[in-house]
C-alpha beads as a LAMMPS data file, in Angstrom:
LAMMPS data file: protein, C-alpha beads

159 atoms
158 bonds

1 atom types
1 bond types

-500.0 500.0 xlo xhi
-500.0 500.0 ylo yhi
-500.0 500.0 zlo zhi

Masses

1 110.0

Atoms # bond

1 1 1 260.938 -51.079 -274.665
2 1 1 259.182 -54.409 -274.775
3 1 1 261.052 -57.841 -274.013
4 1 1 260.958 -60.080 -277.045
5 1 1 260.481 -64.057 -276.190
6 1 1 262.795 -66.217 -277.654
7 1 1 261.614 -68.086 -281.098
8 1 1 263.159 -71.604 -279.812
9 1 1 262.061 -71.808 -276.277
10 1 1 262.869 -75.151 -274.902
11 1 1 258.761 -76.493 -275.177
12 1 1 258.864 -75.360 -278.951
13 1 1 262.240 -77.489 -279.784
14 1 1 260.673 -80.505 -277.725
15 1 1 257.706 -80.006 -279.514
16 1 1 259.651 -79.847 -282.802
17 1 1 261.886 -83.235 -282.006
18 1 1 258.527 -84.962 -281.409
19 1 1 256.710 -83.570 -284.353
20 1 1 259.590 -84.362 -286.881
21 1 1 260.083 -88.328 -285.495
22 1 1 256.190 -88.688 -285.744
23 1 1 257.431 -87.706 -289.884
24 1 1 255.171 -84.518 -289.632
25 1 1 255.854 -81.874 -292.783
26 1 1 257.994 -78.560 -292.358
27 1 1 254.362 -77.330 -292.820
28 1 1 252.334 -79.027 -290.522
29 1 1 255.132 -78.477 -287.757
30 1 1 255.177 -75.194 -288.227
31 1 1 251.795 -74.524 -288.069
32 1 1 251.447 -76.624 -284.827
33 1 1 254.113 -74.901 -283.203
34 1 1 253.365 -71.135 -284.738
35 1 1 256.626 -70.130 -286.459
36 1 1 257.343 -70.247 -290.171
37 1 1 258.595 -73.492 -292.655
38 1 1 261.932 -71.368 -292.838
39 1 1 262.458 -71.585 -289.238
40 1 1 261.468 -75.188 -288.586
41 1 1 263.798 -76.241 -291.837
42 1 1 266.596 -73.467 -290.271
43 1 1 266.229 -74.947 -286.477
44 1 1 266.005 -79.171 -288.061
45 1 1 269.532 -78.221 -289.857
46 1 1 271.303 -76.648 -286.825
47 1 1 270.014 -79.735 -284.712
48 1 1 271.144 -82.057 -287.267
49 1 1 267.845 -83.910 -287.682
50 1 1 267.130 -84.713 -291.512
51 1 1 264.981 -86.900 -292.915
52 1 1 266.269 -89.867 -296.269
53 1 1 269.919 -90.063 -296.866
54 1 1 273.234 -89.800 -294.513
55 1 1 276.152 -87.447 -295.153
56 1 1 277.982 -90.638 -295.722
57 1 1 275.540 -92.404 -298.531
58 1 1 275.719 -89.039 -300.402
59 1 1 279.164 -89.010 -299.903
60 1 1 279.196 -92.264 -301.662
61 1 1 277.085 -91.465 -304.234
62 1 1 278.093 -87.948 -305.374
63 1 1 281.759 -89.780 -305.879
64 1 1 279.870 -91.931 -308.687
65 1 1 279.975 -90.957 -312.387
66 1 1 277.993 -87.815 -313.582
67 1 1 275.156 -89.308 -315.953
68 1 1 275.671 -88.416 -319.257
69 1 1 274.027 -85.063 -320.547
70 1 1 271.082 -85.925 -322.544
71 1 1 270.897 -84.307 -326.026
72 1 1 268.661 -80.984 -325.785
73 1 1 265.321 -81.789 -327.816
74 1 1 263.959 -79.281 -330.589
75 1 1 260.879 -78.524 -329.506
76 1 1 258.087 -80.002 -332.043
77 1 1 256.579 -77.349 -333.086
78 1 1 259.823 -75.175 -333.500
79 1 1 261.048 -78.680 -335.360
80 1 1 257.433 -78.166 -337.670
81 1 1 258.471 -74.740 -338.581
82 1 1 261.481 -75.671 -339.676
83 1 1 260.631 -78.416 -341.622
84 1 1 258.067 -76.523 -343.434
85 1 1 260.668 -73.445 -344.470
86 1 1 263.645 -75.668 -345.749
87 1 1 262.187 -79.044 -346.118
88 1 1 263.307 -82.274 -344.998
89 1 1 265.797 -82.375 -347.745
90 1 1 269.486 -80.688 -347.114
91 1 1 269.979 -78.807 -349.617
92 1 1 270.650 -75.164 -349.360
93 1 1 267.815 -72.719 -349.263
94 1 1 268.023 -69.776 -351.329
95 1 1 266.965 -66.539 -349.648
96 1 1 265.761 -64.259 -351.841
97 1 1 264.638 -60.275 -351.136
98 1 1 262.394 -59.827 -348.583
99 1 1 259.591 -57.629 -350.049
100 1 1 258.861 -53.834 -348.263
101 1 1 255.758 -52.949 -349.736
102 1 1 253.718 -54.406 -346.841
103 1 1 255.199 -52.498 -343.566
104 1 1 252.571 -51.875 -341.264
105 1 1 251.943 -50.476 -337.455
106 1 1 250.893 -52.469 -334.698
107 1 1 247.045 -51.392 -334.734
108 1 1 246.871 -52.846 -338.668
109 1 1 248.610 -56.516 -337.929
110 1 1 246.476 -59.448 -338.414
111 1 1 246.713 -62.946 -338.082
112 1 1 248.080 -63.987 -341.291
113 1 1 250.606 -61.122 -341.306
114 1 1 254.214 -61.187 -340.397
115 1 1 255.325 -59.581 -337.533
116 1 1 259.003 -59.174 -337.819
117 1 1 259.709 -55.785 -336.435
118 1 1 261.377 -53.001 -338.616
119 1 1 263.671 -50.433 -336.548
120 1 1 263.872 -49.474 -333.178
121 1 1 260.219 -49.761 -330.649
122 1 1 259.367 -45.868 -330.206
123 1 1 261.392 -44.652 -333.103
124 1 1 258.930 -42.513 -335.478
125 1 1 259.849 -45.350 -337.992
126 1 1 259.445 -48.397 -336.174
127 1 1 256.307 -50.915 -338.370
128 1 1 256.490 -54.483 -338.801
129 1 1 257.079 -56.469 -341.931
130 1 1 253.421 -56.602 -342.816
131 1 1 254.032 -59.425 -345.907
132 1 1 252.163 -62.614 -345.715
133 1 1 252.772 -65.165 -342.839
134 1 1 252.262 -68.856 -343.824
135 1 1 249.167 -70.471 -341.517
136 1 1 250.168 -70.472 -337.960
137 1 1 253.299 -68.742 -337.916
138 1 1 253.658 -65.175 -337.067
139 1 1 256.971 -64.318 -339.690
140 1 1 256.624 -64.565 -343.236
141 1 1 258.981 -67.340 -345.098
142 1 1 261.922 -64.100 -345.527
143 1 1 262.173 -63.223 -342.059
144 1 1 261.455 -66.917 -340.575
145 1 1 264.807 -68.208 -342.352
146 1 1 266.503 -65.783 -339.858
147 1 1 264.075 -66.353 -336.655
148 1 1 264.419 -70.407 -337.375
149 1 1 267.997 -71.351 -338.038
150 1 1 268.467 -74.921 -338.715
151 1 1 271.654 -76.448 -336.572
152 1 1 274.837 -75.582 -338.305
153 1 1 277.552 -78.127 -337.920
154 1 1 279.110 -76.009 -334.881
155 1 1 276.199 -75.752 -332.951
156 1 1 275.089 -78.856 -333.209
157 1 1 278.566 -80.230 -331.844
158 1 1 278.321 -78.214 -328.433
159 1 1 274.935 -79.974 -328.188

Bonds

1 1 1 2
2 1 2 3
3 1 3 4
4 1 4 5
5 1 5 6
6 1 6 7
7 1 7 8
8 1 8 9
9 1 9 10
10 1 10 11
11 1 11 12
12 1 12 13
13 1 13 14
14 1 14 15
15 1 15 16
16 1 16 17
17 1 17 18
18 1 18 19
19 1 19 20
20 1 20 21
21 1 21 22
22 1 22 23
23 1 23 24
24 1 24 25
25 1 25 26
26 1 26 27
27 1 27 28
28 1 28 29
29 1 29 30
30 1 30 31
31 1 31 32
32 1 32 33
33 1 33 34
34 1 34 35
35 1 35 36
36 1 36 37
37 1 37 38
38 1 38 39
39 1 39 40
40 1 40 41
41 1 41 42
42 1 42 43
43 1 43 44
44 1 44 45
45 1 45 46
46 1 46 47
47 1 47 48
48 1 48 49
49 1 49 50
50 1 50 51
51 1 51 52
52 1 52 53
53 1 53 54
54 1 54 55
55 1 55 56
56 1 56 57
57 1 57 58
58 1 58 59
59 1 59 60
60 1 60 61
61 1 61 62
62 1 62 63
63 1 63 64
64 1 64 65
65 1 65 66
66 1 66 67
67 1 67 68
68 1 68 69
69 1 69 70
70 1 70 71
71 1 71 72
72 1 72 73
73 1 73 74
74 1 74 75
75 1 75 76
76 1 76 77
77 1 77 78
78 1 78 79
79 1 79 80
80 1 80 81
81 1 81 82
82 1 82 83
83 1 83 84
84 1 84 85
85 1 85 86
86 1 86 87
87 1 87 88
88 1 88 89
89 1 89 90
90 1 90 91
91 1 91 92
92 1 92 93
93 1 93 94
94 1 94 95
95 1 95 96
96 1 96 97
97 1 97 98
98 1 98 99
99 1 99 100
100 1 100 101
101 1 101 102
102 1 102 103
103 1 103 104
104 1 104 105
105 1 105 106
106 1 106 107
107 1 107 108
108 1 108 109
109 1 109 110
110 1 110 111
111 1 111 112
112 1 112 113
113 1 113 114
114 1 114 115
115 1 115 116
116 1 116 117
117 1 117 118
118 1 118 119
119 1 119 120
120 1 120 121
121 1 121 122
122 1 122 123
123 1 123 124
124 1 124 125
125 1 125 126
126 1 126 127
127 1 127 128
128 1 128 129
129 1 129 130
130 1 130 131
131 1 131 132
132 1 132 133
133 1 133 134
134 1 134 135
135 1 135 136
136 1 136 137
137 1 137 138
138 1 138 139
139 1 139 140
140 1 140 141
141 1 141 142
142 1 142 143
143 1 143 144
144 1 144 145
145 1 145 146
146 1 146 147
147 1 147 148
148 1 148 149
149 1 149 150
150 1 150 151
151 1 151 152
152 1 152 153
153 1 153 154
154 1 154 155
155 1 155 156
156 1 156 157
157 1 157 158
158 1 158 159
């Protein structure tokens, strides 16, 4: 059975304490010395050498006030779609039927058709919508009133 060296021989922790005040990278030191980021970071820790702030500034600062949670954004383009389907105006859409005529499979979609599926993915009668898709968006204006729900008063007070 062969005798394994050590990792941290006493030349490769000298070696490290030099490399790390001379404010070498993880990587560079690691490739100097021949051992992996993970065990320079893992052998800086258990020496207590770090780099930036003290225990006792972050002490200090994690004692400060939280900053306050910034509101999520809609994403613009989400924000587009839903401007186009109910307007900029608040009053309340009507949804009407959405039409089957159009169902197709997979292999017959095109880019102006919606592709809300219908069913269950491997069921014998799984299709997609099929109806007409407004430019740009892949659901026609039926199923994109369910895909693109506008805030209601709930959700928009968690946010």
């Amino acid at each position: 059975m062969p005798v394994l060296s050590p990792t941290w021989t006493d030349e490769r922790i000298e070696l490290l304490k030099q490399h790390f005040e001379a404010g070498l990278s993880c990587r560079e030191i690691a490739a100097d010395i021949g051992v992996s980021r993970n065990a320079v970071i893992g052998k800086l820790s258990r020496l207590n050498l770090t780099r930036g702030r003290t225990v006792d500034d972050r002490k200090v600062q994690d004692k400060g006030l939280a900053p306050a949670r910034m509101r999520k954004a809609v994403p613009r383009l989400q924000y587009e779609m839903l401007a186009t389907l109910y307007g900029e105006t608040d009053a309340p859409v009507v949804a009407g039927p959405i039409d089957e005529a159009n169902r197709c499979s997979l292999l017959e979609l095109s880019e102006n058709r919606c592709r809300w599926p219908i069913s269950t993915p491997g069921a014998a009668d799984f299709c997609f919508c099929g109806n007409t898709a407004p430019d740009g968006q892949p659901y026609c204006a039926g199923h994109s009133r369910l895909a693109y729900r506008p805030p209601t008063r709930g959700r928009a007070m968690r946010a």
